[in-house]
MIGUPA-721122 format. One line per field, with one value per atom (N, C-alpha, C, O): x, y, z; residue in one letter; atom name; residue number from 1. Coordinates in nm, 3 decimals. Layout:
REM MIGUPA-721122
X: [X / ...]
Y: [Y / ...]
Z: [Z / ...]
res: [A / ...]
atom: [CA / ...]
n: [NUM / ...]
REM end
This chain:
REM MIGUPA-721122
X: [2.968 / 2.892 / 2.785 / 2.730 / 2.760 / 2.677 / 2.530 / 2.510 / 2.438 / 2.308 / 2.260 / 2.318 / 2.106 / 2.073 / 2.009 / 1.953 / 2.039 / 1.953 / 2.034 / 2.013 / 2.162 / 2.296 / 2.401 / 2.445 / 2.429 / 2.539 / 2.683 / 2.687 / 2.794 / 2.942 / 3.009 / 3.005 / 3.084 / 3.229 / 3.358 / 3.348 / 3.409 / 3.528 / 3.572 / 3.587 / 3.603 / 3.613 / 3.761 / 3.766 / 3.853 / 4.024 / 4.038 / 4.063 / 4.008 / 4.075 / 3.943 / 3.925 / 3.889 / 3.687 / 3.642 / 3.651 / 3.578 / 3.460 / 3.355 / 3.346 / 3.239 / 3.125 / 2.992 / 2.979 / 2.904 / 2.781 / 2.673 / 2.660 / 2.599 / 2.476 / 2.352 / 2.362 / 2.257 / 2.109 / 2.088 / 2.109 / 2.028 / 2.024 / 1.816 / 1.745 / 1.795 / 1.676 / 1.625 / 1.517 / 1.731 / 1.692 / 1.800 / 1.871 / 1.768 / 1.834 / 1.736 / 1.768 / 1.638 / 1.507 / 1.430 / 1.388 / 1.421 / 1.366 / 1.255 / 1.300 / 1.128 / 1.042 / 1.035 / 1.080 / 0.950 / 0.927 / 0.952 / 0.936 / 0.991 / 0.986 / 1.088 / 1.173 / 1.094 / 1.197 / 1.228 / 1.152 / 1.292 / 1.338 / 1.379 / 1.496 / 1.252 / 1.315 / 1.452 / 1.481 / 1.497 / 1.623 / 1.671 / 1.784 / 1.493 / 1.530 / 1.483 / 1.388 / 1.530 / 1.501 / 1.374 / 1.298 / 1.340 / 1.209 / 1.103 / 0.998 / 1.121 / 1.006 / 0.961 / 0.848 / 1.109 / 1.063 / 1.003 / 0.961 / 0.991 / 0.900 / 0.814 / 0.736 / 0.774 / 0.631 / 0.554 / 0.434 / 0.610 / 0.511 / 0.501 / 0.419 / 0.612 / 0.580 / 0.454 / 0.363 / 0.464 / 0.349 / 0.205 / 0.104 / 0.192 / 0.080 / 0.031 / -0.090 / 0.120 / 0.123 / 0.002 / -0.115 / 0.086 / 0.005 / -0.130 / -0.219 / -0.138 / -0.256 / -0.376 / -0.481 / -0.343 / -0.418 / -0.489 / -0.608 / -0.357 / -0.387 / -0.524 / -0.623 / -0.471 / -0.541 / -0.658 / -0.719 / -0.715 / -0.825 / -0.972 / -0.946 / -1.063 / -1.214 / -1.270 / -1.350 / -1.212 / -1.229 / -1.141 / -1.177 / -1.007 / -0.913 / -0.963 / -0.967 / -1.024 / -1.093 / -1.185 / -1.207 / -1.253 / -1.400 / -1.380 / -1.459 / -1.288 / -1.210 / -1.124 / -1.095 / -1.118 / -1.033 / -1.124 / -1.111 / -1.235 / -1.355 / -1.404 / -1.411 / -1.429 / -1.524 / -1.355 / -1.367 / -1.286 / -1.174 / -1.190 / -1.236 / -1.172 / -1.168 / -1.280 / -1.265 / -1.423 / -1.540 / -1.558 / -1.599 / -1.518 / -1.503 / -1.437 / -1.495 / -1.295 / -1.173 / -1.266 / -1.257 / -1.330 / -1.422 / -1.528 / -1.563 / -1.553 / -1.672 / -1.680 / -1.763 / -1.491 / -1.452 / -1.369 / -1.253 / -1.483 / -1.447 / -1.386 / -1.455 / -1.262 / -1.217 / -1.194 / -1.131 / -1.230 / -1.158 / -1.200 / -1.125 / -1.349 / -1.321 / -1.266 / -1.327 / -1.145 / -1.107 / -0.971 / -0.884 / -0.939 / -0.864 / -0.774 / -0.789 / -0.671 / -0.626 / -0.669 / -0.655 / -0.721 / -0.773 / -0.663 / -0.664 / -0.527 / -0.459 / -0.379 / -0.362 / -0.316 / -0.244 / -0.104 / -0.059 / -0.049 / 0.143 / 0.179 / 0.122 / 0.289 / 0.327 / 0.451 / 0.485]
Y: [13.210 / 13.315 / 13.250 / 13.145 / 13.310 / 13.221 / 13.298 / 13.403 / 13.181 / 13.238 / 13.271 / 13.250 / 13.347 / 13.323 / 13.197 / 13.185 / 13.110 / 12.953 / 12.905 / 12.784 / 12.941 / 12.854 / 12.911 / 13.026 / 12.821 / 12.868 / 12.810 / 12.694 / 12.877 / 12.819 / 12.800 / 12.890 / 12.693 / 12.745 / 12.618 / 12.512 / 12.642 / 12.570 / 12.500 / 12.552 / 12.350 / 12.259 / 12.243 / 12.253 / 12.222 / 12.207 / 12.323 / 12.443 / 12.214 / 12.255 / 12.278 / 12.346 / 12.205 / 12.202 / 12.303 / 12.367 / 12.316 / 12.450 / 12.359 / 12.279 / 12.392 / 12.285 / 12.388 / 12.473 / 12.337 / 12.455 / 12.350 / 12.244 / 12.384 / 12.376 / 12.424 / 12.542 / 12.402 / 12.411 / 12.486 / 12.449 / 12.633 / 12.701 / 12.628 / 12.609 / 12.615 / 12.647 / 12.441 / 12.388 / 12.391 / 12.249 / 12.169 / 12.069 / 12.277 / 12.191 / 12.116 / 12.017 / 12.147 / 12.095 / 12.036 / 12.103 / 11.884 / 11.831 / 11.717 / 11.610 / 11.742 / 11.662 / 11.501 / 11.391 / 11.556 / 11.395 / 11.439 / 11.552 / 11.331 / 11.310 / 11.380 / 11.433 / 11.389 / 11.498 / 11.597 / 11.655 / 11.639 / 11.735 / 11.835 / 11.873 / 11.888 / 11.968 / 12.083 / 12.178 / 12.032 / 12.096 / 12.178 / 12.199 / 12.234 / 12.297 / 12.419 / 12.400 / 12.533 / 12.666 / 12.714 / 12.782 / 12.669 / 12.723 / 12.646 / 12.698 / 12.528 / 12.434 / 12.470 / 12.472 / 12.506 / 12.556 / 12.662 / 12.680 / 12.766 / 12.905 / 12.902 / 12.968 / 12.794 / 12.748 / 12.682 / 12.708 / 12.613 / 12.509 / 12.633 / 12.639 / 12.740 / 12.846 / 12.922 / 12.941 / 12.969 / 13.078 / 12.968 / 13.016 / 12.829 / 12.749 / 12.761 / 12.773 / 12.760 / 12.742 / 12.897 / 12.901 / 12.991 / 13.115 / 13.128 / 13.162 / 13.081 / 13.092 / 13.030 / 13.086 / 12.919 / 12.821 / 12.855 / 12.835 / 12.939 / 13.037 / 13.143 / 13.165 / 13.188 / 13.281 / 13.295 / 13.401 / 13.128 / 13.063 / 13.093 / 13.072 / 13.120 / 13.083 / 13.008 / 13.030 / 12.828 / 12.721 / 12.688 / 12.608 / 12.751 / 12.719 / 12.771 / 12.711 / 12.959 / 13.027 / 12.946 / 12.950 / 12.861 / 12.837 / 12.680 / 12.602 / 12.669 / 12.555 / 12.508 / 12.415 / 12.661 / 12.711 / 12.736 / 12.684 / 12.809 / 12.885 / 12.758 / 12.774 / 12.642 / 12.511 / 12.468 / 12.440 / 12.470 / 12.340 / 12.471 / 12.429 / 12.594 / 12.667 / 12.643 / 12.636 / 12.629 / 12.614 / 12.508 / 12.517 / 12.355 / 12.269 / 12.249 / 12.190 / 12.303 / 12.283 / 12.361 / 12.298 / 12.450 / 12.551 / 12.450 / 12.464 / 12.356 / 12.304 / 12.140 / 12.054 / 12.158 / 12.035 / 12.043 / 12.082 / 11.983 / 11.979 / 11.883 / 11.805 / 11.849 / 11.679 / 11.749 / 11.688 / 11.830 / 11.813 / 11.688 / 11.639 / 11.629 / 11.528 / 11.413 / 11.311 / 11.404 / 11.332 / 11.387 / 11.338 / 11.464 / 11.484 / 11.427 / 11.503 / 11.327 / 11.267 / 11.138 / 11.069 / 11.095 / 10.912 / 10.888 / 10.769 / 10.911 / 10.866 / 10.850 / 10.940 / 10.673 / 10.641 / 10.668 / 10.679 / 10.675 / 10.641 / 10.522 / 10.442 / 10.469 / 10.326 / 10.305 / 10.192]
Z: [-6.782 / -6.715 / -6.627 / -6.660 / -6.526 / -6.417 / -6.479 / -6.539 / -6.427 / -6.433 / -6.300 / -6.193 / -6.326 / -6.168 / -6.097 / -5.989 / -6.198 / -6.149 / -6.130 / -6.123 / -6.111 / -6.110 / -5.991 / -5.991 / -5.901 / -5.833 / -5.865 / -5.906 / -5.851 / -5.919 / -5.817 / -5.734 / -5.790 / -5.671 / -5.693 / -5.755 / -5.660 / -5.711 / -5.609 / -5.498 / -5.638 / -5.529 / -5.628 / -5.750 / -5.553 / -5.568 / -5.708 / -5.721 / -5.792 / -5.937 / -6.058 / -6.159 / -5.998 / -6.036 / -5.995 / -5.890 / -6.113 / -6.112 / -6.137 / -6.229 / -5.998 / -6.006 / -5.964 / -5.876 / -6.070 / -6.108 / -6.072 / -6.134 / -5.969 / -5.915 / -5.911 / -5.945 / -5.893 / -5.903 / -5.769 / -5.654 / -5.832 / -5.648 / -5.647 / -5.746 / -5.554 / -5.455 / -5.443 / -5.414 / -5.472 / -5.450 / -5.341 / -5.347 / -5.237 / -5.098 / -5.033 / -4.967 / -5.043 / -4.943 / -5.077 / -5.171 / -5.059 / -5.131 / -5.068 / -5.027 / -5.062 / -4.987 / -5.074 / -5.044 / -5.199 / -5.278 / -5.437 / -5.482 / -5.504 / -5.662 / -5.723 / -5.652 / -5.845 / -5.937 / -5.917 / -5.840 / -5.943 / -5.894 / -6.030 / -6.037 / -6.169 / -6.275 / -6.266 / -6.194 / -6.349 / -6.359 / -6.482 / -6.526 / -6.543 / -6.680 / -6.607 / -6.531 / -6.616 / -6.583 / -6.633 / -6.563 / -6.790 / -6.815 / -6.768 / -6.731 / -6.766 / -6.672 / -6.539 / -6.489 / -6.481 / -6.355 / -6.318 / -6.204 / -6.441 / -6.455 / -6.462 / -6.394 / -6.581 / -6.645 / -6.495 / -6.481 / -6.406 / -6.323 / -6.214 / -6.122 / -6.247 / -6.086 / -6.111 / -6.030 / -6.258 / -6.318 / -6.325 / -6.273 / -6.383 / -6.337 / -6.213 / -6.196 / -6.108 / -5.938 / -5.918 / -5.879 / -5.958 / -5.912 / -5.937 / -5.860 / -6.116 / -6.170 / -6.097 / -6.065 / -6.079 / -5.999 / -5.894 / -5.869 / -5.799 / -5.647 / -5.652 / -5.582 / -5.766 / -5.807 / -5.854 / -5.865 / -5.899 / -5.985 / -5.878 / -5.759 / -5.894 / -5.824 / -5.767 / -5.676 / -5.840 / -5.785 / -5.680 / -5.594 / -5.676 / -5.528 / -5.398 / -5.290 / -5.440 / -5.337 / -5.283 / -5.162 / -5.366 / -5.271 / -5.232 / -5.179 / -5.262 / -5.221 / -5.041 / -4.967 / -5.059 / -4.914 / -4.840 / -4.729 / -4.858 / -4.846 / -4.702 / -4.580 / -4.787 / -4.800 / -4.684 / -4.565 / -4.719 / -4.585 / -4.486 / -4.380 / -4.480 / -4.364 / -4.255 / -4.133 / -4.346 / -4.255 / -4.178 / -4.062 / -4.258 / -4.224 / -4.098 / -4.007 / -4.083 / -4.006 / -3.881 / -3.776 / -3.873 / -3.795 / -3.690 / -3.573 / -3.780 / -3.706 / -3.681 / -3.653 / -3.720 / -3.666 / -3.532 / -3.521 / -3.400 / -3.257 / -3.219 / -3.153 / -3.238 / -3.118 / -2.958 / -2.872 / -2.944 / -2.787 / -2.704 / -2.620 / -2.738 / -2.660 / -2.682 / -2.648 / -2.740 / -2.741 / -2.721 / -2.793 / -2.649 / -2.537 / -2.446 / -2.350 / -2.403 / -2.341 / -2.336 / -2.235 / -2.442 / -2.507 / -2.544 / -2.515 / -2.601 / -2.693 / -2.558 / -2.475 / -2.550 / -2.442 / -2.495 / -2.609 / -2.370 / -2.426 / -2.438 / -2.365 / -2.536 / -2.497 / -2.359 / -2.323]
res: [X / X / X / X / X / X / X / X / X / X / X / X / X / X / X / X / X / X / X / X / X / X / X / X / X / X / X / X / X / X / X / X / X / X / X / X / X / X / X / X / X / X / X / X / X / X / X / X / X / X / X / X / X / X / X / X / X / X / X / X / X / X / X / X / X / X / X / X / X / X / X / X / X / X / X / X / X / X / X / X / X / X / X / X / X / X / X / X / X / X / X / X / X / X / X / X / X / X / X / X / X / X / X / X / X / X / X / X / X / X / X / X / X / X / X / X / X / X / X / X / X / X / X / X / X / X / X / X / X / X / X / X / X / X / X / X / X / X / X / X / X / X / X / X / X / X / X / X / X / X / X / X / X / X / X / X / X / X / X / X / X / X / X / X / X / X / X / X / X / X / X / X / X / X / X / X / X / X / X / X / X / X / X / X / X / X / X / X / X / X / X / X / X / X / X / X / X / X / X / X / X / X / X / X / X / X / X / X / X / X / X / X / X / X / X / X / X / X / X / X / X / X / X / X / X / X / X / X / X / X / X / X / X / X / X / X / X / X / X / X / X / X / X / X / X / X / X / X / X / X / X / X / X / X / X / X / X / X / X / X / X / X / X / X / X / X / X / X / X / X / X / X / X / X / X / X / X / X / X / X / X / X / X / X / X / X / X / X / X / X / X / X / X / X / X / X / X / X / X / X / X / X / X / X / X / X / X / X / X / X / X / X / X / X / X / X]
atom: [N / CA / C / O / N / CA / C / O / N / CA / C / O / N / CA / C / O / N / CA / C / O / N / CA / C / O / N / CA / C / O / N / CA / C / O / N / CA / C / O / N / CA / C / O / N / CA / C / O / N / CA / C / O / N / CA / C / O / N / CA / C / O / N / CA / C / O / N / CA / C / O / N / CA / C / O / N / CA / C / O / N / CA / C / O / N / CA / C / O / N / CA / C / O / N / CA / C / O / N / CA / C / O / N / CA / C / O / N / CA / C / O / N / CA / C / O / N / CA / C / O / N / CA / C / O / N / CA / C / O / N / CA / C / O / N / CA / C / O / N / CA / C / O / N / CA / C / O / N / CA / C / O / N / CA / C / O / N / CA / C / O / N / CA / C / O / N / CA / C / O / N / CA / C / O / N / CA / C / O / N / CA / C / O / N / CA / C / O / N / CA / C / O / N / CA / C / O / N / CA / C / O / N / CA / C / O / N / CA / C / O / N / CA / C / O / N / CA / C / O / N / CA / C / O / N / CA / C / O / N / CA / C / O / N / CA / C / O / N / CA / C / O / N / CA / C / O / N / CA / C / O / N / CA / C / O / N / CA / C / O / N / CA / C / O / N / CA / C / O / N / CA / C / O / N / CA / C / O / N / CA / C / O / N / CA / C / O / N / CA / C / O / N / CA / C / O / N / CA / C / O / N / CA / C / O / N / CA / C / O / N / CA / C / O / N / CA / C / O / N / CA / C / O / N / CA / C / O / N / CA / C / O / N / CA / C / O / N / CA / C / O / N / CA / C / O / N / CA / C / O / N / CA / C / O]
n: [1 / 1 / 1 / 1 / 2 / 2 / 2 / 2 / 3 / 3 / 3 / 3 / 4 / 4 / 4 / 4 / 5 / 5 / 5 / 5 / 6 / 6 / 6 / 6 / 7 / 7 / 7 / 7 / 8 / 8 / 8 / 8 / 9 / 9 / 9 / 9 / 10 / 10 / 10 / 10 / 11 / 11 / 11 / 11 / 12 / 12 / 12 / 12 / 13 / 13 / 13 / 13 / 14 / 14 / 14 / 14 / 15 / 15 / 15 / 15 / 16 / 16 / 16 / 16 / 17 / 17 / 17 / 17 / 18 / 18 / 18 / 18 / 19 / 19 / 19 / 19 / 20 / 20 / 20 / 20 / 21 / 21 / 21 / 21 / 22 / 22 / 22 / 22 / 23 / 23 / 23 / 23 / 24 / 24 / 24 / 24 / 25 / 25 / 25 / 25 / 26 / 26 / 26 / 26 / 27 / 27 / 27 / 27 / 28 / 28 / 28 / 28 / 29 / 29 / 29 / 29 / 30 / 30 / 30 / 30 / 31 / 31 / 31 / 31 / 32 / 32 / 32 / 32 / 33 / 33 / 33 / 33 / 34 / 34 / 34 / 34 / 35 / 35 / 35 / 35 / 36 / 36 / 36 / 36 / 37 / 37 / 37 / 37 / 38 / 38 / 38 / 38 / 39 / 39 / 39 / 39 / 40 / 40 / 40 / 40 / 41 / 41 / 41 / 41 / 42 / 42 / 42 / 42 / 43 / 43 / 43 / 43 / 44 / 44 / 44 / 44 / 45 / 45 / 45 / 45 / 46 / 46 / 46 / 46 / 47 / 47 / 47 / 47 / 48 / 48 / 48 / 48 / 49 / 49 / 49 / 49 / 50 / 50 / 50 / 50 / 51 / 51 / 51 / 51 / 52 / 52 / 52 / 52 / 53 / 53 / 53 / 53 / 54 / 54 / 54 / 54 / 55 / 55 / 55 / 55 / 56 / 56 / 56 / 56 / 57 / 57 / 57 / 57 / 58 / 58 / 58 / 58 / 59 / 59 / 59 / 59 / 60 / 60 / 60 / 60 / 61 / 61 / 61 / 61 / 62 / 62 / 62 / 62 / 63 / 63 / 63 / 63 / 64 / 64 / 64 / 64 / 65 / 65 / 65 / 65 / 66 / 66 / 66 / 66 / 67 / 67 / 67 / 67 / 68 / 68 / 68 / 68 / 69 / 69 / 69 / 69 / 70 / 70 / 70 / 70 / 71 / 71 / 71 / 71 / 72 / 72 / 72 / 72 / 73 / 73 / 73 / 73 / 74 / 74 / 74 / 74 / 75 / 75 / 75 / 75 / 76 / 76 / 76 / 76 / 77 / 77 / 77 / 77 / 78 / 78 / 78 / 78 / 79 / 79 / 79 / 79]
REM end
């Protein structure tokens, strides 16, 4: 029986069961236990959701605000 963390399809005579949402893989491991991968999604949110991330964002938004390079503008040569 397929799960929904699992995709099935049959190559010749093989029935071959795959890991859905791990096509795009930037860096490191890649968990492959279904409840791990719940547990680190529901951490992920909590986190989002935390006081210290808000004022966290709060603090890089202002920053990014009152950080000016334009003059430095057309300094960067071509090779």
């Amino acid at each position: 029986m397929a799960s929904k963390y699992f995709k099935i399809y049959q190559k010749g005579k093989e029935v071959i069961q795959t890991l859905k949402g791990t096509g795009k893989k930037t860096k490191g491991y890649m968990e492959k236990d279904p409840n791990v991968r719940a547990g680190i999604a529901k951490g992920l949110k909590e986190h989002r959701k935390s006081e210290s991330h808000k004022t966290y964002k709060k603090i890089m938004k202002k920053l990014d605000k009152n950080l000016d390079l334009s003059y430095l503008k057309g300094t960067v040569l071509k090779d």
